[in-house]
DSSP file (Angstrom, degrees, kcal/mol; ACC not computed):
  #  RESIDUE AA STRUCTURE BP1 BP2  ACC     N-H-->O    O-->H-N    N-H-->O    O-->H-N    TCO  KAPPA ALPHA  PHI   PSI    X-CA   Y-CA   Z-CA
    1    1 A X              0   0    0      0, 0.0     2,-0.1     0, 0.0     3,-0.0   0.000 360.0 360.0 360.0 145.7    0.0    0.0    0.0
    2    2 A X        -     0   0    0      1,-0.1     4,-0.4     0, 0.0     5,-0.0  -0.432 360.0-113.4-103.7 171.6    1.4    3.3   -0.8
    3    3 A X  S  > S+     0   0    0      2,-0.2     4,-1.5     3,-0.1     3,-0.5   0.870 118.0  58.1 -75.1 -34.1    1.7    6.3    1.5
    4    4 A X  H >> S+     0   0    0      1,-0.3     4,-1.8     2,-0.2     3,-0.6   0.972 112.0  37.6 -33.6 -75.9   -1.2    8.0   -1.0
    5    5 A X  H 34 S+     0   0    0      1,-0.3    -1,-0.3     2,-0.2    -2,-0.2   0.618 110.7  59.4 -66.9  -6.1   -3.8    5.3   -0.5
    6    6 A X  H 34 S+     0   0    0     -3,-0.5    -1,-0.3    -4,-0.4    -2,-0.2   0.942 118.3  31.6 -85.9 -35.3   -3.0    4.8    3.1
    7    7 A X  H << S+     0   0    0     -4,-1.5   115,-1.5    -3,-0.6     2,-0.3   0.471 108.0  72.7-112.5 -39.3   -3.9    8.5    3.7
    8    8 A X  E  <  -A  121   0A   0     -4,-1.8     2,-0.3    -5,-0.2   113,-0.2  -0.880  44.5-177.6-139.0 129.1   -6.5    9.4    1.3
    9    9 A X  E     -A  120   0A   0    111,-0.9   111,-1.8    -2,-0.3     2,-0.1  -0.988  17.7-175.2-137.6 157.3  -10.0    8.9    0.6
   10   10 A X  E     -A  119   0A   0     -2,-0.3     2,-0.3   109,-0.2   109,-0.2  -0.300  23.9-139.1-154.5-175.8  -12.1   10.0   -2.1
   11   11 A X  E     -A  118   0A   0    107,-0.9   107,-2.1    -2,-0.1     2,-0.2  -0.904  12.2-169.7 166.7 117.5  -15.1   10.6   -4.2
   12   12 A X  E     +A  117   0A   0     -2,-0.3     2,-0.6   105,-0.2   105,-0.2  -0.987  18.1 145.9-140.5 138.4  -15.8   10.4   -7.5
   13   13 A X  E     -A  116   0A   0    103,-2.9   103,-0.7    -2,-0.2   101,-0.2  -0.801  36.2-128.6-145.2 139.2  -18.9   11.6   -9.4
   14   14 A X  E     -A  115   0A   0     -2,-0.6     2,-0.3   101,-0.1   101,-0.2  -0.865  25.2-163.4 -90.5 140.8  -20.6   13.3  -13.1
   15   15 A X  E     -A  114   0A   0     99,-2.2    99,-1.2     2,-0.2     2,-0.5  -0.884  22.8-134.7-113.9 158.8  -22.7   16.0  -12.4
   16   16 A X  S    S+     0   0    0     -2,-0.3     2,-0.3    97,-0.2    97,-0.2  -0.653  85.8  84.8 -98.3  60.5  -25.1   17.0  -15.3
   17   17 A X  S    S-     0   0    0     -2,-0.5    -2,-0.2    97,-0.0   134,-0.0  -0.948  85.3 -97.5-166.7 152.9  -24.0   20.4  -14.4
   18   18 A X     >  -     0   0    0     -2,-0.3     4,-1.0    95,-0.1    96,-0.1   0.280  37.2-111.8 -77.6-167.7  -20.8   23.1  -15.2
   19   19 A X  H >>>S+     0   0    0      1,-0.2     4,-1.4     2,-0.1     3,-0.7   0.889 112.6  64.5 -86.4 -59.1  -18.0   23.4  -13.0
   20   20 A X  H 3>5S+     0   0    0      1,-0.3     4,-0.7     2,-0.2    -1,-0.2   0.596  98.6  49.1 -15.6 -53.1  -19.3   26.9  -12.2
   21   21 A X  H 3>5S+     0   0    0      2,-0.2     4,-7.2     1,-0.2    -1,-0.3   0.928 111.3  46.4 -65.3 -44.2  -22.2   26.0  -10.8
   22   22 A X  H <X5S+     0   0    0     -4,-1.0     4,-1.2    -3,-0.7    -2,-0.2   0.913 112.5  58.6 -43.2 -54.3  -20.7   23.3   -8.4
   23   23 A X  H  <5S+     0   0    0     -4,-1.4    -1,-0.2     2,-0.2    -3,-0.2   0.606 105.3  43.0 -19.1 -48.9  -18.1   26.0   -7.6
   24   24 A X  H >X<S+     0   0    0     -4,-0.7     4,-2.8    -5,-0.5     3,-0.8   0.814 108.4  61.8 -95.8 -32.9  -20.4   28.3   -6.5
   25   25 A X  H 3< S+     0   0    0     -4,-7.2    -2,-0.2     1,-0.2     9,-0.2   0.885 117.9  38.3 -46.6 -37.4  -22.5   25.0   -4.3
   26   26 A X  T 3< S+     0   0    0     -4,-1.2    -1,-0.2     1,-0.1    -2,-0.2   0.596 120.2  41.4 -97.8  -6.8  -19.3   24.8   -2.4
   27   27 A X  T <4 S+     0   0    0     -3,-0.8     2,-0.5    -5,-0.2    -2,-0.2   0.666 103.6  72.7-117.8 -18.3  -18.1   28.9   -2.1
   28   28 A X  S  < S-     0   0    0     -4,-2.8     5,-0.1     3,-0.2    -4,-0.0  -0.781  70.6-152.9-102.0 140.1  -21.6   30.2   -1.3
   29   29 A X  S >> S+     0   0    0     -2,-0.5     3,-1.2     2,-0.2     4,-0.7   0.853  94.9  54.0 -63.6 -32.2  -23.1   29.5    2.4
   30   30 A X  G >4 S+     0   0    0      1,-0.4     3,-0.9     2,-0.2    -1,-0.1   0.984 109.7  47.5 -82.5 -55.2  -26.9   29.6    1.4
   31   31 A X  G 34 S+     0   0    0      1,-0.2    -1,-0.4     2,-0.2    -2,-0.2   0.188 117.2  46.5 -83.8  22.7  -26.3   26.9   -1.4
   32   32 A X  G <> S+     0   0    0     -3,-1.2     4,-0.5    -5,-0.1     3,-0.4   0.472  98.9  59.9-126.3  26.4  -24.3   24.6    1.1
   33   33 A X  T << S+     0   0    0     -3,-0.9    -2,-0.2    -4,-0.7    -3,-0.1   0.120  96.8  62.4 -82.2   2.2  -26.0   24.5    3.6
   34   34 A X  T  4 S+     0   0    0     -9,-0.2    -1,-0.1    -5,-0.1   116,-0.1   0.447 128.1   2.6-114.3  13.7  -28.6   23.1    1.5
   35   35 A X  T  4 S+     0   0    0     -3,-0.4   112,-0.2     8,-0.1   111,-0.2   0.280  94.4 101.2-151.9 -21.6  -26.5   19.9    0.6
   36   36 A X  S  < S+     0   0    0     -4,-0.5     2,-0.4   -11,-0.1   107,-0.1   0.902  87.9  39.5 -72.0 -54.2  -23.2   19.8    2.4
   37   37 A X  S    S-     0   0    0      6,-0.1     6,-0.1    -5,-0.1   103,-0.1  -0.741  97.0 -88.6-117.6-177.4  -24.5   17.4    5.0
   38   38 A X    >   -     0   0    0     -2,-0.4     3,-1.3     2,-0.1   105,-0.1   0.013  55.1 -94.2 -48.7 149.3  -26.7   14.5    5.1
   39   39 A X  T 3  S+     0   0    0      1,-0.3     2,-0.2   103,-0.2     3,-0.1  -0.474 111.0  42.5 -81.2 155.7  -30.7   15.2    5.6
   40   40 A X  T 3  S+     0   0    0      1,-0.1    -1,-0.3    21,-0.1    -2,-0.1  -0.966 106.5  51.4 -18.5 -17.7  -31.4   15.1    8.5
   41   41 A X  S <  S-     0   0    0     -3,-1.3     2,-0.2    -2,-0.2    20,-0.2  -0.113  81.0-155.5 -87.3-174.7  -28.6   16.9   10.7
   42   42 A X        -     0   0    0     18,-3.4     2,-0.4    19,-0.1    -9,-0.1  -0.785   6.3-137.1-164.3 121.1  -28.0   20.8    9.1
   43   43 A X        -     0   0    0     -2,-0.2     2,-0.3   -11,-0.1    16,-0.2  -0.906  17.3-157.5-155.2 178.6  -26.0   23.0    8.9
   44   44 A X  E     -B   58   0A   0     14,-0.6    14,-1.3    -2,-0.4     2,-0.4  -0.460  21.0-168.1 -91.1 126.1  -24.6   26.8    9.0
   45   45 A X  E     -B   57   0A   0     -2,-0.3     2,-0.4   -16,-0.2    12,-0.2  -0.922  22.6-174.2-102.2 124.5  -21.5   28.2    7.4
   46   46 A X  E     +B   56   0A   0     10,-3.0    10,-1.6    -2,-0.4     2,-0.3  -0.910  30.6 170.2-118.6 147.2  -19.4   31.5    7.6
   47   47 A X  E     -B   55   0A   0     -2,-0.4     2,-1.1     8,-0.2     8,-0.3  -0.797  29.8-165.0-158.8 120.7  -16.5   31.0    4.7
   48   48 A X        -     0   0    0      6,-4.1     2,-1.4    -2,-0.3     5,-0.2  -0.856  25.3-152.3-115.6 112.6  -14.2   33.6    3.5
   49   49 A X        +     0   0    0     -2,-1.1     2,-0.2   -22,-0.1     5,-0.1  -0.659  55.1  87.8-109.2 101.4  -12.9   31.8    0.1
   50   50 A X  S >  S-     0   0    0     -2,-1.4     3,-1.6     3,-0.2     2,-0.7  -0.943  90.1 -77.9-165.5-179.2   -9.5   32.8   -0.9
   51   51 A X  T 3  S+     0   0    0      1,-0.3    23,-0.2    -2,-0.2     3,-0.1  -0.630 124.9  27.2 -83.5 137.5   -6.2   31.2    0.3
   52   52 A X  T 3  S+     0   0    0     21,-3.4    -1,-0.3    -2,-0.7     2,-0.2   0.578 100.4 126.0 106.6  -6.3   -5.1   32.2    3.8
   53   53 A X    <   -     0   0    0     -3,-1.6    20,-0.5    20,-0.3    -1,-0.4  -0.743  54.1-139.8 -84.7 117.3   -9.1   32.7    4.1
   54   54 A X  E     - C   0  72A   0     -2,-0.2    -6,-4.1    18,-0.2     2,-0.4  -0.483  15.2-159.8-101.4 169.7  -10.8   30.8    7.1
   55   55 A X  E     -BC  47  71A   0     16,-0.9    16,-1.9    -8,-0.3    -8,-0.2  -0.867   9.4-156.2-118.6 157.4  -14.5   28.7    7.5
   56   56 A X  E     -B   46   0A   0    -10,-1.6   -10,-3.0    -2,-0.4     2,-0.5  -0.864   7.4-173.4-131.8 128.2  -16.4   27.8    9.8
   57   57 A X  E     -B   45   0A   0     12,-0.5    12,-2.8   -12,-0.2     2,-0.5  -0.949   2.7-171.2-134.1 118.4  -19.0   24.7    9.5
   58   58 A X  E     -BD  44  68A   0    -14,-1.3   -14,-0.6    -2,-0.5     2,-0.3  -0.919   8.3-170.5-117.4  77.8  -21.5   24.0   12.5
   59   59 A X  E     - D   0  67A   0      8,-1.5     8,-2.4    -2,-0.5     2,-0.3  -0.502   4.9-160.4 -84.8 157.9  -22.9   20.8   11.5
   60   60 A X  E     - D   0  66A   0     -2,-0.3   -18,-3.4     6,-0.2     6,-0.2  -0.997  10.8-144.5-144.6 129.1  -26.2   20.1   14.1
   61   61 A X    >   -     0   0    0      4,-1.1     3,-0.8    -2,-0.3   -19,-0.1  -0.129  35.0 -90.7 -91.0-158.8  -27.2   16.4   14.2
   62   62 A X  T 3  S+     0   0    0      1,-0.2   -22,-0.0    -2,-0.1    -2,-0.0   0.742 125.9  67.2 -86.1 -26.5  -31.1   15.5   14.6
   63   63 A X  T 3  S-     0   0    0      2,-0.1    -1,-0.2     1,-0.1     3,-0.1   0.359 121.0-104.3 -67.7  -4.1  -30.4   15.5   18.3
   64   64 A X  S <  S+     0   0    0     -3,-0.8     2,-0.3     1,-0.2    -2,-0.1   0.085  74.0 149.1  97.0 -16.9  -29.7   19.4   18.6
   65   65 A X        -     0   0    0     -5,-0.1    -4,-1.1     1,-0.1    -1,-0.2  -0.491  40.6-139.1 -93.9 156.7  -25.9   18.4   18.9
   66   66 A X  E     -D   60   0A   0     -2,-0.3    -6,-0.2    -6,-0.2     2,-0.2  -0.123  16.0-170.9-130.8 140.9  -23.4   20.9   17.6
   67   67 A X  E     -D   59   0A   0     -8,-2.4    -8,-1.5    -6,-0.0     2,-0.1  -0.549  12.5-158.6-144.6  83.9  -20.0   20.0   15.4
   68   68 A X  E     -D   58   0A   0    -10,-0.2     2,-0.3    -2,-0.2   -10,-0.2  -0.286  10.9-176.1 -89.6 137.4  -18.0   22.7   15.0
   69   69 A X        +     0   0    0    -12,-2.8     2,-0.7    -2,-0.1   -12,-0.5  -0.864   8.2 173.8-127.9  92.2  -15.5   22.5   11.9
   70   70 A X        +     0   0    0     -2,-0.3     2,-0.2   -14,-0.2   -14,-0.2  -0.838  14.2 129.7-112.8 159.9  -12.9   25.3   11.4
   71   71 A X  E     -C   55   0A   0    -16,-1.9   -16,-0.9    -2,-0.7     2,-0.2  -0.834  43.2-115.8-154.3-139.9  -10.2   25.5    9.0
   72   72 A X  E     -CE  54  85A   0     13,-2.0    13,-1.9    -2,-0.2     2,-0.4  -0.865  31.0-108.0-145.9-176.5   -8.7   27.8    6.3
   73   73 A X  E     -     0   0A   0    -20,-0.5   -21,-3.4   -23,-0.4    11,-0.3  -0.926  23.0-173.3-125.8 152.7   -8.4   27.3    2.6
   74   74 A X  E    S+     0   0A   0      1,-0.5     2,-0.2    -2,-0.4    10,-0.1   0.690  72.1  26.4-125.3 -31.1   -4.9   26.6    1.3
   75   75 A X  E     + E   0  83A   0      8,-0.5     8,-3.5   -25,-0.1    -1,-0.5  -0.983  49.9 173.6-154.1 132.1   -5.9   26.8   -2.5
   76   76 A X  E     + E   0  82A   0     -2,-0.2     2,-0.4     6,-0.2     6,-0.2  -0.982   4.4 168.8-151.7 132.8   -8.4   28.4   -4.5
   77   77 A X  E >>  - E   0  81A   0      4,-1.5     4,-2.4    -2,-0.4     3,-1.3  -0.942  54.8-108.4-176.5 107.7   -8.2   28.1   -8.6
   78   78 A X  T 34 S-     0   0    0     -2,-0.4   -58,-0.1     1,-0.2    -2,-0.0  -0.385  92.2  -1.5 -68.5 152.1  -11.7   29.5   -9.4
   79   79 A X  T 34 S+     0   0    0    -59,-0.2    -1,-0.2     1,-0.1   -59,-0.1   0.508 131.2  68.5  39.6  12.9  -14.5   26.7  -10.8
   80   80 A X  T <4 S-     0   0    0     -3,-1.3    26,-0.4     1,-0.2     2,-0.3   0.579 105.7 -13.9-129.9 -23.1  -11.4   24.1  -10.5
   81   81 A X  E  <  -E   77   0A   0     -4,-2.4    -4,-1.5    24,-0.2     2,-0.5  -0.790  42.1-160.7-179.1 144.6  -10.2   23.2   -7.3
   82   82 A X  E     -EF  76 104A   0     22,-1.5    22,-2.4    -2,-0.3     2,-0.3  -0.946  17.2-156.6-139.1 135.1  -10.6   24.6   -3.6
   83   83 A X  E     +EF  75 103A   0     -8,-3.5    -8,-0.5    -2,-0.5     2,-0.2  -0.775  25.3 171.0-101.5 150.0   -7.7   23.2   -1.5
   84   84 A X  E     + F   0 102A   0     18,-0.8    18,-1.7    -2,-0.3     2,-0.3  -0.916   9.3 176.4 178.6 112.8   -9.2   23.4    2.2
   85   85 A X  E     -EF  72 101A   0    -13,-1.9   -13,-2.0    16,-0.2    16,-0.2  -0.927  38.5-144.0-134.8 177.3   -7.7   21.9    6.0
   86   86 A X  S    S+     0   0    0     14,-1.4    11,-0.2    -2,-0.3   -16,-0.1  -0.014  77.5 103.9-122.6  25.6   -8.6   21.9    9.5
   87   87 A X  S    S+     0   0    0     13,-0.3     8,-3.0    11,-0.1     2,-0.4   0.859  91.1  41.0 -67.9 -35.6   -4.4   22.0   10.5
   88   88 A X  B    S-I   94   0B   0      6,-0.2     6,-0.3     1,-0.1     3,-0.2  -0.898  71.6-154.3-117.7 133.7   -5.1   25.8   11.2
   89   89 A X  S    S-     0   0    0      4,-2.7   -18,-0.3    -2,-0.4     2,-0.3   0.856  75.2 -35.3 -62.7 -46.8   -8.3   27.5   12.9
   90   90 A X  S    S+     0   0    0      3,-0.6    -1,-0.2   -20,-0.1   -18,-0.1  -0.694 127.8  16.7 172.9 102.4   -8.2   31.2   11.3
   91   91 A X  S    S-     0   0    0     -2,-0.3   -38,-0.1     1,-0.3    -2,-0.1   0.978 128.6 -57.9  93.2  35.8   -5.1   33.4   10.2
   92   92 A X  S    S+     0   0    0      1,-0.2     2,-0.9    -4,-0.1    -1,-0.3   0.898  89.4 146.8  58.6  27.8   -2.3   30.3   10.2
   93   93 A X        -     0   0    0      1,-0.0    -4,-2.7     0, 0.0    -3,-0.6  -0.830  49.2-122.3-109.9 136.5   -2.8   29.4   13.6
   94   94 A X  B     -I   88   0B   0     -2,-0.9    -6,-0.2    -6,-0.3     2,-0.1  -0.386  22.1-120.3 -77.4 130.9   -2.3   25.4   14.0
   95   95 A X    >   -     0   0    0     -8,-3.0     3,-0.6    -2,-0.2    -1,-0.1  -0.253  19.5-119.3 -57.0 147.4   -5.2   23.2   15.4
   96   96 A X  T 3  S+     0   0    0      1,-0.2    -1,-0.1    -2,-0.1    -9,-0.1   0.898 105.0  19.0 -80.0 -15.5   -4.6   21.3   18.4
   97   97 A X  T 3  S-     0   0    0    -11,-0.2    -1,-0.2   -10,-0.0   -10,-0.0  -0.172  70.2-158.3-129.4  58.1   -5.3   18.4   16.3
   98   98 A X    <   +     0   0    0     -3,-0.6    25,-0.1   -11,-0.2   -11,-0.1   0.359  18.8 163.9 -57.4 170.3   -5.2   18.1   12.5
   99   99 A X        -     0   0    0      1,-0.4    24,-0.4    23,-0.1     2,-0.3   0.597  57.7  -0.5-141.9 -24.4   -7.3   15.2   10.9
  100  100 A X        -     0   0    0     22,-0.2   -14,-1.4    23,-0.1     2,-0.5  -0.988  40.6-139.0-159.8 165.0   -7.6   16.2    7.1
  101  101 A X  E     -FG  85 121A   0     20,-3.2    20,-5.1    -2,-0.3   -16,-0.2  -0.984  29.6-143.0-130.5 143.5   -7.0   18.2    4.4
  102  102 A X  E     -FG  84 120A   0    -18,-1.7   -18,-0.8    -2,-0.5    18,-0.2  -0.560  17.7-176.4 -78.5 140.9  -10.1   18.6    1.9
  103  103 A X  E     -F   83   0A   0     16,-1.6     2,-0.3   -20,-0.2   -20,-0.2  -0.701   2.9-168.6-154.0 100.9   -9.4   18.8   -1.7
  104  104 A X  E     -F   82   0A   0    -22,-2.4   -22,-1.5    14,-0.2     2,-0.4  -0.646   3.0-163.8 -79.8 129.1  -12.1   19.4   -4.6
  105  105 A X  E     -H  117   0A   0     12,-1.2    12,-1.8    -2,-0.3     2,-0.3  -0.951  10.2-171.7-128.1 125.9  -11.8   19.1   -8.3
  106  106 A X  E     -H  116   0A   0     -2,-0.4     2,-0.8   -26,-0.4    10,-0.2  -0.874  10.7-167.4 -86.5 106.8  -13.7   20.2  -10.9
  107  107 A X  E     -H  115   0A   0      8,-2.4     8,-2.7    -2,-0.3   -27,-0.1  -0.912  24.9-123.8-136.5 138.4  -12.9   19.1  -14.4
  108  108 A X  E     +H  114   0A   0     -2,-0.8     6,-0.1     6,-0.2   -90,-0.0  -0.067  31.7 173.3 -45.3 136.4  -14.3   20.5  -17.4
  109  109 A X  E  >  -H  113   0A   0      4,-2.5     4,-0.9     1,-0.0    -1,-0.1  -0.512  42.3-118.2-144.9  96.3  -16.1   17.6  -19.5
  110  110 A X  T >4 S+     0   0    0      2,-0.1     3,-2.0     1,-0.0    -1,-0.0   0.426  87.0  61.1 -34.5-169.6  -17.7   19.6  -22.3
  111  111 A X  T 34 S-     0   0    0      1,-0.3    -1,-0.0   -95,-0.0   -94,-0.0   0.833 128.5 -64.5  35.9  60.3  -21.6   19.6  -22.7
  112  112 A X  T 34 S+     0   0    0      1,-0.2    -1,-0.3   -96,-0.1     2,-0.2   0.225 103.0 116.6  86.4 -11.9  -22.4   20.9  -19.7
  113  113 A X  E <<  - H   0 109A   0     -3,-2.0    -4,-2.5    -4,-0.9     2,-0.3  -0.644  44.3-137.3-120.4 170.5  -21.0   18.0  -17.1
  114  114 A X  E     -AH  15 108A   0    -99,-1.2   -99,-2.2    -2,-0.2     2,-0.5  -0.875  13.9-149.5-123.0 137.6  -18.4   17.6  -14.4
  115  115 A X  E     -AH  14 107A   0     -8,-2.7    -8,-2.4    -2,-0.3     2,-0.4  -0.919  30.6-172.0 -95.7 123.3  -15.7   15.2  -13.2
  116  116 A X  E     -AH  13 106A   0   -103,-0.7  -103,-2.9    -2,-0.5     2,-0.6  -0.946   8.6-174.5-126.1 120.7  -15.9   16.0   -9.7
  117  117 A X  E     -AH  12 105A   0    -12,-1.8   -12,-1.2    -2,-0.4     2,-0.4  -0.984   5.1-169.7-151.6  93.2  -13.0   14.3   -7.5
  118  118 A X  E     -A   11   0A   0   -107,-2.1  -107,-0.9    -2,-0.6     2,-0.4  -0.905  11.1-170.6 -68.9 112.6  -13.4   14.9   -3.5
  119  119 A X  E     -A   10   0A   0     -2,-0.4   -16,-1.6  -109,-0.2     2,-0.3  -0.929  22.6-159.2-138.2 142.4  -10.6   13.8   -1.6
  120  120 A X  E     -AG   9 102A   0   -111,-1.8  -111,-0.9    -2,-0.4     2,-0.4  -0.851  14.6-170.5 -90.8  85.9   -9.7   13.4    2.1
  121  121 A X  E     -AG   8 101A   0    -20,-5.1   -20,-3.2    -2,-0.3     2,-0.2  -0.737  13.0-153.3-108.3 151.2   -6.1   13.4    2.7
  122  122 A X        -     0   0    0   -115,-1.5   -22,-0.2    -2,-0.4  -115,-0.1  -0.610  25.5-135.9-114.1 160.8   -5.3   12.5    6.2
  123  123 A X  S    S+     0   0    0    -24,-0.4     2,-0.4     1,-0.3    -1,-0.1   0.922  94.2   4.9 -75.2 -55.2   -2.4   13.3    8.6
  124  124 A X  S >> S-     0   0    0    -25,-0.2     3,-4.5  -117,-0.1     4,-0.7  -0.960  71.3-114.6-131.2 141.6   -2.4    9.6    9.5
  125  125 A X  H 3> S+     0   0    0     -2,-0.4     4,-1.4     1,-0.3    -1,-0.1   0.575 117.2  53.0-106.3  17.1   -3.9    6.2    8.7
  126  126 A X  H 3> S+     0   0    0      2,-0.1     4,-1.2     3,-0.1    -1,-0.3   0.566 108.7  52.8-104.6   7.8   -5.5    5.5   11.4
  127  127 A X  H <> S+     0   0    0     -3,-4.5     4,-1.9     2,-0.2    -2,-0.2   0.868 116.9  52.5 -70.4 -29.9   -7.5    9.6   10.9
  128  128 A X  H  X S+     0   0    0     -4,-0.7     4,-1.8     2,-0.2     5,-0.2   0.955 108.8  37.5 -42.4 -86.0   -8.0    7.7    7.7
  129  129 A X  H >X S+     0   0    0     -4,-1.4     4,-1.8     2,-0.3     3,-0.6   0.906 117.8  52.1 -68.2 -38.6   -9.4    4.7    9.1
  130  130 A X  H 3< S+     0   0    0     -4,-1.2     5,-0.4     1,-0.2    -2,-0.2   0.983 102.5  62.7 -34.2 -75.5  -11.5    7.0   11.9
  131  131 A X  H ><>S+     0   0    0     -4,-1.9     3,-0.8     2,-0.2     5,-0.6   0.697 108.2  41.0 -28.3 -50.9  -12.6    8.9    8.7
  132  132 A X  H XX5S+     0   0    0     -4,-1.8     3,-7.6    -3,-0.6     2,-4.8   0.925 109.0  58.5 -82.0 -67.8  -14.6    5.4    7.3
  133  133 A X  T 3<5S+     0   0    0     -4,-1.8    -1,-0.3     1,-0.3    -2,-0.2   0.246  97.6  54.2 -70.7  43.8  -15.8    4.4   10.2
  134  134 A X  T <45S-     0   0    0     -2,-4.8    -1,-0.3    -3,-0.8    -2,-0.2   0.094 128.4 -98.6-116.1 -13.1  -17.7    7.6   10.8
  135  135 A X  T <>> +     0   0    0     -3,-7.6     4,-1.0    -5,-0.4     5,-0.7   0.827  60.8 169.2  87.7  56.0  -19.1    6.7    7.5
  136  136 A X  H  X<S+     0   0    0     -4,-1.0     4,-0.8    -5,-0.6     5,-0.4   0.931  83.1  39.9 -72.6 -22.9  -17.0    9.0    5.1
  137  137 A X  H  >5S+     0   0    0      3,-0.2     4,-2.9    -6,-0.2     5,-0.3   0.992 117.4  46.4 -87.5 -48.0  -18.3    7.3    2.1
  138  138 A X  H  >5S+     0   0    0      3,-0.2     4,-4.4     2,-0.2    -2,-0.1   0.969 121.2  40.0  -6.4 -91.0  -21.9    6.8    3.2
  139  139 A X  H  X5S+     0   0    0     -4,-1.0     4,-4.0     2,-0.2     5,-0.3   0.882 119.4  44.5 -39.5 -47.2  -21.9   10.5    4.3
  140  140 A X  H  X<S+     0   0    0     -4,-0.8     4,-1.9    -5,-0.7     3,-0.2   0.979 113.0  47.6 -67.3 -53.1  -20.0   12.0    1.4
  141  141 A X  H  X S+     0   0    0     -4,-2.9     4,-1.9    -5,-0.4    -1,-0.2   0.868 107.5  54.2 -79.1 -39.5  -21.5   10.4   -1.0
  142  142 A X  H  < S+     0   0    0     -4,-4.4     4,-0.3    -5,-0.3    -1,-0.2   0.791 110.3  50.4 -48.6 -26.7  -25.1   11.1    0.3
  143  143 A X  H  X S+     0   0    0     -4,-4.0     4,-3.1    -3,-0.2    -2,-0.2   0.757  99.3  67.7 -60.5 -33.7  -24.0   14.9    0.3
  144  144 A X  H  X S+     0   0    0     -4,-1.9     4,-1.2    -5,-0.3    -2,-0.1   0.913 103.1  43.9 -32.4 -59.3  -23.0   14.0   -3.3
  145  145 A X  H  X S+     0   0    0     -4,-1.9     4,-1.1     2,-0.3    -1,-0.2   0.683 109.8  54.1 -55.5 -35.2  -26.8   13.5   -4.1
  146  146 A X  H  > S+     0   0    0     -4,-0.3     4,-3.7  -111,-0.2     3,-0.4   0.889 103.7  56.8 -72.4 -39.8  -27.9   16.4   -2.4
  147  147 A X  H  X S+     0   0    0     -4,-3.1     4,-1.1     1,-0.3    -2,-0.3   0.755 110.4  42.9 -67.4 -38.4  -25.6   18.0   -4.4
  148  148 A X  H  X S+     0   0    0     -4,-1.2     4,-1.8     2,-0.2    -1,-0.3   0.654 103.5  58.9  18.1 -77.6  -27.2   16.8   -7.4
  149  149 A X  H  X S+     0   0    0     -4,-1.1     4,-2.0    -3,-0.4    -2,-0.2   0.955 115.0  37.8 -70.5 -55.5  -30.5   17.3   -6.5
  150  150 A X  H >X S+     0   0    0     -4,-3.7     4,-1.4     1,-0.2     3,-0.7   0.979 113.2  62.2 -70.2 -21.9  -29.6   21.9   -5.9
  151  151 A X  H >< S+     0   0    0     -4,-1.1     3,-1.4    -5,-0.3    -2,-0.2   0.958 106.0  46.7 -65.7 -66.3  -27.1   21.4   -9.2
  152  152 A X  H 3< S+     0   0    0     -4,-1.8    -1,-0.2     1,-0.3    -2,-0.2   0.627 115.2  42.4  -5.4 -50.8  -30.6   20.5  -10.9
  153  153 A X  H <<        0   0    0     -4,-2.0    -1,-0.3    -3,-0.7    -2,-0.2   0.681 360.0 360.0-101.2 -12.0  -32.4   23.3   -9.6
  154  154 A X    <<        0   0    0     -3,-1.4    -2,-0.2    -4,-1.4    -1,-0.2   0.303 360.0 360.0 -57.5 360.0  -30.0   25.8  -10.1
């Protein structure tokens, strides 16, 4: 097993939709909070998208409790990839604990669709193996759908 695949997992999907739009499902708060996680939990987003730019993601399960996600964004290459961790809080300041860095790709596939390639890469491989058993493919890939369903309506 390579150090790649021990570390990283991923998500791959067509949308029947431009990169643009997707782009904008992941960089606007109103549109992702309306997919990002699975129905039921929900949740709120503040995101300032440039590199060196921080989020914050307050996912709320069905039980009222609260799952606070900060990071920063590391990479930002408009309608083509947004590079994303939770190693830093806001402004470069390191996390007491990192667990991943997010990494999105958009690629152009003419007529109107997307290769869209979601990746987790993890610090280590048992955040890795944490990371499944929380249900990353499950989860991810049900956000996937949602994501789907507002590319549709957009």
């Amino acid at each position: 097993m390579t150090a790649r695949t021990q570390h990283e997992l991923f998500l791959v999907r067509e949308f029947d939709a431009p990169r643009e739009k997707i782009y904008k499902a992941w960089t606007d708060p109103d549109l992702l909070k309306q997919w990002f996680v699975p129905r039921p939990w929900v949740v709120e987003a503040t995101l300032d998208v440039r590199p060196g730019g921080s989020s914050v993601v307050v996912m709320h399960d069905p039980e009222g409790n609260q799952y606070p996600n900060r990071g920063v964004y590391l990479e930002i290459i408009e309608n083509e990839k947004i590079v994303f961790t939770d190693a830093y809080t806001s402004a470069w300041v390191p996390c007491e604990k990192p667990f991943f860095t997010g990494v999105i790709l958009l690629e152009d596939l003419g007529n109107g669709r997307t290769k869209y390639t979601a990746k987790a890469l993890h610090w280590r491989a048992e955040d890795k193996e944490a990371h499944e058993k929380m249900g990353f493919h499950e989860g991810w890939g049900k956000a996937a759908d949602q994501l789907a369903e507002l590319l549709a309506k957009m």
